[in-house]
GUVO-11657 format. One record per atom (N, C-alpha, C): residue number from 1; chain; x, y, z. Coordinates in steps of 0.02 Angstrom, whole numbers. Example, Ala and Ser with C-alpha at 12.3 -4.5 7.8 and 13.67 -1.06 7.14 Angstrom:
<sites>
+------+-------+--------+--------+--------+
| miro | lumvo |      x |      y |      z |
+------+-------+--------+--------+--------+
|    1 |     A |    660 |   -284 |    390 |
|    1 |     A |    615 |   -225 |    390 |
|    1 |     A |    660 |   -165 |    390 |
|    2 |     A |    642 |   -112 |    354 |
|    2 |     A |    684 |    -53 |    357 |
|    2 |     A |    645 |      2 |    394 |
+------+-------+--------+--------+--------+
</sites>
This chain:
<sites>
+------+-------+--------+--------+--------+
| miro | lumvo |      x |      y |      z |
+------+-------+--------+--------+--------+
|    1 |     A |    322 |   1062 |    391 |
|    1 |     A |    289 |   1059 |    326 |
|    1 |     A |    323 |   1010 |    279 |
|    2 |     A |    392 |    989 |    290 |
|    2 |     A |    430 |    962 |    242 |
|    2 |     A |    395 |    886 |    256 |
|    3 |     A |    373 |    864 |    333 |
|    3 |     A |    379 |    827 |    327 |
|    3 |     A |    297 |    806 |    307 |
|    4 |     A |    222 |    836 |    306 |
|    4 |     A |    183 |    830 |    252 |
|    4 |     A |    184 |    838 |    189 |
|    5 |     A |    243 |    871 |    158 |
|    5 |     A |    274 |    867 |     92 |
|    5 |     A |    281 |    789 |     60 |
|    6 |     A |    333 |    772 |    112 |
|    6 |     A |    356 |    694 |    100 |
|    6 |     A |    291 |    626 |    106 |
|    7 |     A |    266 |    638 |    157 |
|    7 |     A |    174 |    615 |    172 |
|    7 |     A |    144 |    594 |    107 |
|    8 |     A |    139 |    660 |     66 |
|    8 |     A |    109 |    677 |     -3 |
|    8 |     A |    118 |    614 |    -48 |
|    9 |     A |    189 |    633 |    -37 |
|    9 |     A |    224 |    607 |    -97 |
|    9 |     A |    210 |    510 |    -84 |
|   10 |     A |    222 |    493 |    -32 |
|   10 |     A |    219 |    426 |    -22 |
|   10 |     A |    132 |    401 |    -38 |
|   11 |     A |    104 |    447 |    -17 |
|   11 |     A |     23 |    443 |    -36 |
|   11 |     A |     35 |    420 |   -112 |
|   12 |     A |     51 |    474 |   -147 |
|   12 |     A |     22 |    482 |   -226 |
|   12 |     A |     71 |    407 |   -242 |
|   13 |     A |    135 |    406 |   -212 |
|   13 |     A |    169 |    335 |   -263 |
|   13 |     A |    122 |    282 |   -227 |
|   14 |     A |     99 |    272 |   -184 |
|   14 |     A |     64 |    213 |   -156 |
|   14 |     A |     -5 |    197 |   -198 |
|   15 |     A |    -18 |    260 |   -201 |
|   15 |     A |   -112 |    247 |   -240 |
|   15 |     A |    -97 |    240 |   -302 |
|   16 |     A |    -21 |    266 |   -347 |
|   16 |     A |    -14 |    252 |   -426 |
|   16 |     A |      0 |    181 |   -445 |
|   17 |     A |     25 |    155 |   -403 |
|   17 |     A |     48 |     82 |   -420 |
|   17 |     A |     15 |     26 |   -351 |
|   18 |     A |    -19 |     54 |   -327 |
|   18 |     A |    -75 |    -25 |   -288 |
|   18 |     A |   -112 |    -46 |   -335 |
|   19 |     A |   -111 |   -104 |   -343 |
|   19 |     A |   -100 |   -141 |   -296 |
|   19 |     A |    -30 |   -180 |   -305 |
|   20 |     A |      7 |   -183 |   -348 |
|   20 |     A |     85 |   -200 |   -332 |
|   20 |     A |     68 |   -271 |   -374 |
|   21 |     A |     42 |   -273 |   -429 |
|   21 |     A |     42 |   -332 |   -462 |
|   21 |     A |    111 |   -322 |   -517 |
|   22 |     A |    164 |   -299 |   -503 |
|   22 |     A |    223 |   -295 |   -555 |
|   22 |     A |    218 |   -365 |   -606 |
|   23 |     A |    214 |   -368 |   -670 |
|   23 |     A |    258 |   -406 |   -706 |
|   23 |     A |    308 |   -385 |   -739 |
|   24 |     A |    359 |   -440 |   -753 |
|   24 |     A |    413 |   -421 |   -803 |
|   24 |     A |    407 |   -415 |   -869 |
|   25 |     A |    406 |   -360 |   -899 |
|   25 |     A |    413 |   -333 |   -976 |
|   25 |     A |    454 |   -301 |  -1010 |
|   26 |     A |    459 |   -333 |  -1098 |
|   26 |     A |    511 |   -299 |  -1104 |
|   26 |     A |    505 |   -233 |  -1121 |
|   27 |     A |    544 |   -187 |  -1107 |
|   27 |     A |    530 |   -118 |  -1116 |
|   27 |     A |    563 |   -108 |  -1196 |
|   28 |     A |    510 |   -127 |  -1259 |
|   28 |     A |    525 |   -137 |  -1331 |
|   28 |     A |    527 |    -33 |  -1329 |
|   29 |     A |    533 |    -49 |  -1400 |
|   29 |     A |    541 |     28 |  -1451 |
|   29 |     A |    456 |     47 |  -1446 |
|   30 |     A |    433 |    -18 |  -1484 |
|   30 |     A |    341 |    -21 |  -1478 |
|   30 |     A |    311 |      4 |  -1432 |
|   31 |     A |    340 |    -26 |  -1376 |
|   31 |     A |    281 |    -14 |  -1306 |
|   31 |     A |    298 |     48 |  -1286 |
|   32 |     A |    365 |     76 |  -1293 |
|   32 |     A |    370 |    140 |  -1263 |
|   32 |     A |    336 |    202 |  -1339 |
|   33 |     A |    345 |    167 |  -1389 |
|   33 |     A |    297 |    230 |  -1428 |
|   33 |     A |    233 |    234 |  -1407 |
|   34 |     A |    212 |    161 |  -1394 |
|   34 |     A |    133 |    173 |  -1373 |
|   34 |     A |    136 |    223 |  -1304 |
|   35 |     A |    156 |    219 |  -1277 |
|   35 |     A |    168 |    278 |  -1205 |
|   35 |     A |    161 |    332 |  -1240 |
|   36 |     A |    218 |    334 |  -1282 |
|   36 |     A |    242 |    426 |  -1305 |
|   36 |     A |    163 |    439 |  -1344 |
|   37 |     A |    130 |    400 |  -1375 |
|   37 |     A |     69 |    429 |  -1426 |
|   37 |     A |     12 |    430 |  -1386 |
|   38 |     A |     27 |    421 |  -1295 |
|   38 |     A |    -43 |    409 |  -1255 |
|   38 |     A |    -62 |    522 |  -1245 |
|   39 |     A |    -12 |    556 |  -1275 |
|   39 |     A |    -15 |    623 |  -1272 |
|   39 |     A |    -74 |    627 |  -1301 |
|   40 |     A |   -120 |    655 |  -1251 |
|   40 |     A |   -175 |    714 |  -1277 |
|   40 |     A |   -211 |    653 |  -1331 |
|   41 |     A |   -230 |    590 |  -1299 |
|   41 |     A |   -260 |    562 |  -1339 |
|   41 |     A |   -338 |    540 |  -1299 |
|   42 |     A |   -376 |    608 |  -1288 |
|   42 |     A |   -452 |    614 |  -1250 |
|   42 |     A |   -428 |    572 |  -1181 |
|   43 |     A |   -455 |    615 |  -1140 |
|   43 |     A |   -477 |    599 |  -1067 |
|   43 |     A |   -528 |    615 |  -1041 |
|   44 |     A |   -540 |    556 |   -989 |
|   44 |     A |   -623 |    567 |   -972 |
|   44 |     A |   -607 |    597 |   -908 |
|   45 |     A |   -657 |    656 |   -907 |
|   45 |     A |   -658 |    696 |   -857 |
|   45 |     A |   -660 |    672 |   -766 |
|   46 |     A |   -668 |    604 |   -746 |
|   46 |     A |   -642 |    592 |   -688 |
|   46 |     A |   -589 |    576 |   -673 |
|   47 |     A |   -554 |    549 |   -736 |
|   47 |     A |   -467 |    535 |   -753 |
|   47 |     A |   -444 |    596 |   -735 |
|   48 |     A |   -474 |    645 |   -776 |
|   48 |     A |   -437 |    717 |   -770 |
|   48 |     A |   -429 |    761 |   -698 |
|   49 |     A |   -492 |    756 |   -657 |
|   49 |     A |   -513 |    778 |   -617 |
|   49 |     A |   -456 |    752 |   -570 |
|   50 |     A |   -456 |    689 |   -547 |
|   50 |     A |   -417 |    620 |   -516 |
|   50 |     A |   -350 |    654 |   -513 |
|   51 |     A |   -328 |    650 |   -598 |
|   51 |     A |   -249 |    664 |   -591 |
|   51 |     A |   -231 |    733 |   -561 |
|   52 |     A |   -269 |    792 |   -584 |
|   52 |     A |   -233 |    853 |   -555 |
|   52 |     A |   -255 |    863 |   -470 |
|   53 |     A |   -313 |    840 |   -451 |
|   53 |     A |   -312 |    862 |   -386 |
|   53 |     A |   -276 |    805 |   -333 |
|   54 |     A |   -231 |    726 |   -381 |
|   54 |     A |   -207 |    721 |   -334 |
|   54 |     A |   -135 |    760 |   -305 |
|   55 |     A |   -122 |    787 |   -358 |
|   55 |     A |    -57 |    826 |   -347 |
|   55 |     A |    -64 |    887 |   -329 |
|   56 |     A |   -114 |    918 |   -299 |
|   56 |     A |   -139 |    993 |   -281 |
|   56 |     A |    -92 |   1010 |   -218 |
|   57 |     A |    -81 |    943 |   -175 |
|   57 |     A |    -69 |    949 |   -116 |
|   57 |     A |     23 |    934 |   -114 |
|   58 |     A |     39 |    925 |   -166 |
|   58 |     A |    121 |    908 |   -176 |
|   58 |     A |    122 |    981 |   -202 |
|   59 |     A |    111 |   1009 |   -245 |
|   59 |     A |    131 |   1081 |   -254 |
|   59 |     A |    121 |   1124 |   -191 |
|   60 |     A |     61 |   1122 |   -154 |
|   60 |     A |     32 |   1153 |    -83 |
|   60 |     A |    109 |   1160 |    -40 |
|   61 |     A |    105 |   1093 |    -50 |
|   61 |     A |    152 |   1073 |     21 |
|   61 |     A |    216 |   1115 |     11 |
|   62 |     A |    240 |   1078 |    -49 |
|   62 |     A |    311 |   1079 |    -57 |
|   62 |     A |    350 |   1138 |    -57 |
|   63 |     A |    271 |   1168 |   -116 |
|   63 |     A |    301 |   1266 |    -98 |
|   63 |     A |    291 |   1275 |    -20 |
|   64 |     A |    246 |   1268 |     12 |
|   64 |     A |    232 |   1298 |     86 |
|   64 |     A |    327 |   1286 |    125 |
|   65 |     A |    323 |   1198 |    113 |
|   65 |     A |    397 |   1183 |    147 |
|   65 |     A |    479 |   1217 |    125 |
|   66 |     A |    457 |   1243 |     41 |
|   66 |     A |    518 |   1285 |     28 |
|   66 |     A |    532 |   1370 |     48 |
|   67 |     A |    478 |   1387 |     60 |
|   67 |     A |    454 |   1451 |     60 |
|   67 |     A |    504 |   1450 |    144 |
|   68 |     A |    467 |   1396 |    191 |
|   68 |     A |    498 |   1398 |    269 |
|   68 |     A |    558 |   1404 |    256 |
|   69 |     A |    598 |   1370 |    218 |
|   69 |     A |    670 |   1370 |    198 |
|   69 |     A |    710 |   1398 |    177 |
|   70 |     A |    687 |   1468 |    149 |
|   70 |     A |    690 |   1526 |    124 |
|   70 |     A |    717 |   1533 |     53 |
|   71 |     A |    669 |   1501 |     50 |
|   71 |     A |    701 |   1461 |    -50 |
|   71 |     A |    622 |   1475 |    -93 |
|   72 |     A |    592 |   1520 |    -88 |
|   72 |     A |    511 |   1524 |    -93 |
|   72 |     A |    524 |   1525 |   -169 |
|   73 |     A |    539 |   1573 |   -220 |
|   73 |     A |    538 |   1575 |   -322 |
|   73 |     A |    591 |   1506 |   -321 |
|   74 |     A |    653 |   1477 |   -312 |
|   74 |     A |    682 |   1407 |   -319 |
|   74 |     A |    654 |   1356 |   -308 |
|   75 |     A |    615 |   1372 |   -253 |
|   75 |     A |    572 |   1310 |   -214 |
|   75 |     A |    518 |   1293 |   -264 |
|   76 |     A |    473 |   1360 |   -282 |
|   76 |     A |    422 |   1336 |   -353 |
|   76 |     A |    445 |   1303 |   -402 |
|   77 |     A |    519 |   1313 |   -438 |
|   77 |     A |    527 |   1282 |   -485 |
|   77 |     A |    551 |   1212 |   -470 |
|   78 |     A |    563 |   1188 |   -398 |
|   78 |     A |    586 |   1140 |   -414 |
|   78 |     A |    533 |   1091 |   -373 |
|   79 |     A |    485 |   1120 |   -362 |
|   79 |     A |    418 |   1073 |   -330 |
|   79 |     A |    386 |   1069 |   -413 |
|   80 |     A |    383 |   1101 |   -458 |
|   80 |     A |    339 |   1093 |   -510 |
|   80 |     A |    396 |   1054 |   -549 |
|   81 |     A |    469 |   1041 |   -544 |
|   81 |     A |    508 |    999 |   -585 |
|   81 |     A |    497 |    928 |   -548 |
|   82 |     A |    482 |    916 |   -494 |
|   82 |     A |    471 |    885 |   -462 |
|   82 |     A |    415 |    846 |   -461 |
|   83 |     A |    357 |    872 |   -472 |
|   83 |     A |    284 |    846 |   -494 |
|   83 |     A |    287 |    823 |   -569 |
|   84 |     A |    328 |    860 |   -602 |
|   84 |     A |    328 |    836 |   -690 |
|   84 |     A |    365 |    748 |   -690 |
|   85 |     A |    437 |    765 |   -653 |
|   85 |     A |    455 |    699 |   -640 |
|   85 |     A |    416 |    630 |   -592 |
|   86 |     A |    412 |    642 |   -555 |
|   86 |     A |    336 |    602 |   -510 |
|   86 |     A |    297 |    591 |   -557 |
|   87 |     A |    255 |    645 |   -594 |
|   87 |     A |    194 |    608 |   -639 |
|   87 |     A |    246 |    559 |   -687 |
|   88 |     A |    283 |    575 |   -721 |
|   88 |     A |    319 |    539 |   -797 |
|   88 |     A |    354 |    484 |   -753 |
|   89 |     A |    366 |    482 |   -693 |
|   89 |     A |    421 |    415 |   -667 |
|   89 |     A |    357 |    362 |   -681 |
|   90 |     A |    293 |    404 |   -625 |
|   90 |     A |    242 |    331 |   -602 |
|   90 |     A |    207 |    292 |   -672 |
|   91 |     A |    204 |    359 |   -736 |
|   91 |     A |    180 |    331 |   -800 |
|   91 |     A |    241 |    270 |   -802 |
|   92 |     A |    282 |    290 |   -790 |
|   92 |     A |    349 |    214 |   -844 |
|   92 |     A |    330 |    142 |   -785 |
|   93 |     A |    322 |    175 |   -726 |
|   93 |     A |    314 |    122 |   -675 |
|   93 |     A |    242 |     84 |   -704 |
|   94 |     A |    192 |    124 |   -733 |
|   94 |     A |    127 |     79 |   -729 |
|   94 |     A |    147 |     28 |   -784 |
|   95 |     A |    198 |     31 |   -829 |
|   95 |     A |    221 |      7 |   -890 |
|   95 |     A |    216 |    -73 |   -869 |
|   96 |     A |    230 |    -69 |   -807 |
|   96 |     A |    265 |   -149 |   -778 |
|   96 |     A |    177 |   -179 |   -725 |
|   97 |     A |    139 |   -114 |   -726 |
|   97 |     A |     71 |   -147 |   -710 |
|   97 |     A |     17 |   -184 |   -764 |
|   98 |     A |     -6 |   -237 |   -746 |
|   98 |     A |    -46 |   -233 |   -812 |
|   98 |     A |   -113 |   -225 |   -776 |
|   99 |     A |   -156 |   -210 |   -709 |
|   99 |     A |   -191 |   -173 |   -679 |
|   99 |     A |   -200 |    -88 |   -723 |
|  100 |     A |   -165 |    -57 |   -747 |
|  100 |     A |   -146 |     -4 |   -735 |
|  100 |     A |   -123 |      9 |   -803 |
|  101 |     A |   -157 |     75 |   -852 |
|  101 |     A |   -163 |    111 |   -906 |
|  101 |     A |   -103 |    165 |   -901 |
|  102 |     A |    -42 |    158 |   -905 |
|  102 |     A |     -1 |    220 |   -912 |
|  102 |     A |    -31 |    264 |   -984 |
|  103 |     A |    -13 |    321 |   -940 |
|  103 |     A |    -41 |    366 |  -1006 |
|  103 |     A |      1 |    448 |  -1012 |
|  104 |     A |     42 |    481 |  -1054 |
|  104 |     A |     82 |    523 |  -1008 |
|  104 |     A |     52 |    592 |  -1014 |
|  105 |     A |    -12 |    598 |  -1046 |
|  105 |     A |    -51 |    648 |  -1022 |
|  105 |     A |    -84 |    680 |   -960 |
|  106 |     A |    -79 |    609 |   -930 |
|  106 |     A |    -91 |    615 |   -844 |
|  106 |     A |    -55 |    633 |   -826 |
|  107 |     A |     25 |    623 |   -849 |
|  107 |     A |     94 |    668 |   -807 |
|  107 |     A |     64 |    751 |   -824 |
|  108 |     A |     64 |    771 |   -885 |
|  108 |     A |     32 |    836 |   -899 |
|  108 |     A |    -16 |    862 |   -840 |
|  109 |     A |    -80 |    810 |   -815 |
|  109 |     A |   -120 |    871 |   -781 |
|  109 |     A |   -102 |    828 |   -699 |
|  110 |     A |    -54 |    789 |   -695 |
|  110 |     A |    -16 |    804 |   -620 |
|  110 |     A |     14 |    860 |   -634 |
|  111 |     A |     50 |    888 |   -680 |
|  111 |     A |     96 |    951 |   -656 |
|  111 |     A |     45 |   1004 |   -676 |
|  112 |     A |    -15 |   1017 |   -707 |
|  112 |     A |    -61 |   1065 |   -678 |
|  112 |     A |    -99 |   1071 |   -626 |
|  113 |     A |    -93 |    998 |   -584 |
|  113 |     A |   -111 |    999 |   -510 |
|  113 |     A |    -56 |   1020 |   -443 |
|  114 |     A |    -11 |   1018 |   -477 |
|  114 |     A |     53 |   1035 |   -444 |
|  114 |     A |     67 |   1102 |   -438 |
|  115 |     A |     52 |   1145 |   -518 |
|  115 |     A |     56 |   1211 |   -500 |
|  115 |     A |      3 |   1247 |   -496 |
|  116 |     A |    -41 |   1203 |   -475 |
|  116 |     A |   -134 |   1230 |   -443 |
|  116 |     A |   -113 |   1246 |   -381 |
|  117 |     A |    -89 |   1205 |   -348 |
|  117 |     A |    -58 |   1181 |   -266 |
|  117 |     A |    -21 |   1244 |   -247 |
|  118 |     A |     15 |   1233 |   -303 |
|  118 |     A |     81 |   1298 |   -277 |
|  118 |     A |     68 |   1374 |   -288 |
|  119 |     A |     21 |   1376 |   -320 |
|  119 |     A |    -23 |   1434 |   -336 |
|  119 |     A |    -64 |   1456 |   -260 |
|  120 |     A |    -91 |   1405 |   -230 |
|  120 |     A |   -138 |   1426 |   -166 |
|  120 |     A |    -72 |   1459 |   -145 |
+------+-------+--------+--------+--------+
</sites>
């Protein structure tokens, strides 16, 4: 299970940042407020849909793979600390896409797709 856990995870960083058009930017005071004020500022319901069920299967997993490990209540908290960081890393990563709308309300409903997952 650990190792469809890990599967997951390379999925979701691969589909957050393809196509890999990185430029260099500076990471100002500005650009990162504009991040911090992308909170809860309306989402359209296939955005929403998109973000939590791609992480359904990283909470699924990860609890399933901690649970084998006999780490099942530790394992939840640290698959859902885990999905919070994943969503908020790939937002700072899209920072350097210009393909790609970081927004960190999407970190929000990855980690309600995360503990959708871990809930099954």
């Amino acid at each position: 299970m650990f190792v469809l856990f890990l599967i997951v995870n390379v999925l979701i960083i691969y589909g957050s940042i393809y196509p890999f058009d990185f430029v260099a930017v500076d990471l100002t005071a500005e650009r990162m407020e504009r991040l911090l004020d992308t909170i809860w500022c309306g989402v359209r319901p296939g955005d929403l849909l998109g973000n939590v069920i791609l992480f359904v299967p990283l909470g699924f997993f990860g609890c399933f793979a901690m649970a084998r490990r006999g780490r099942a209540k530790a394992g939840t908290v640290m698959v859902l600390v885990w999905g919070l960081f994943l969503g908020v890393g790939l937002q700072v990563v899209q920072l350097y896409l210009p393909s790609r709308v970081p927004a960190l309300d999407d970190a929000i409903w990855n980690l309600l797709g995360t503990g959708l997952g871990a809930a099954a």
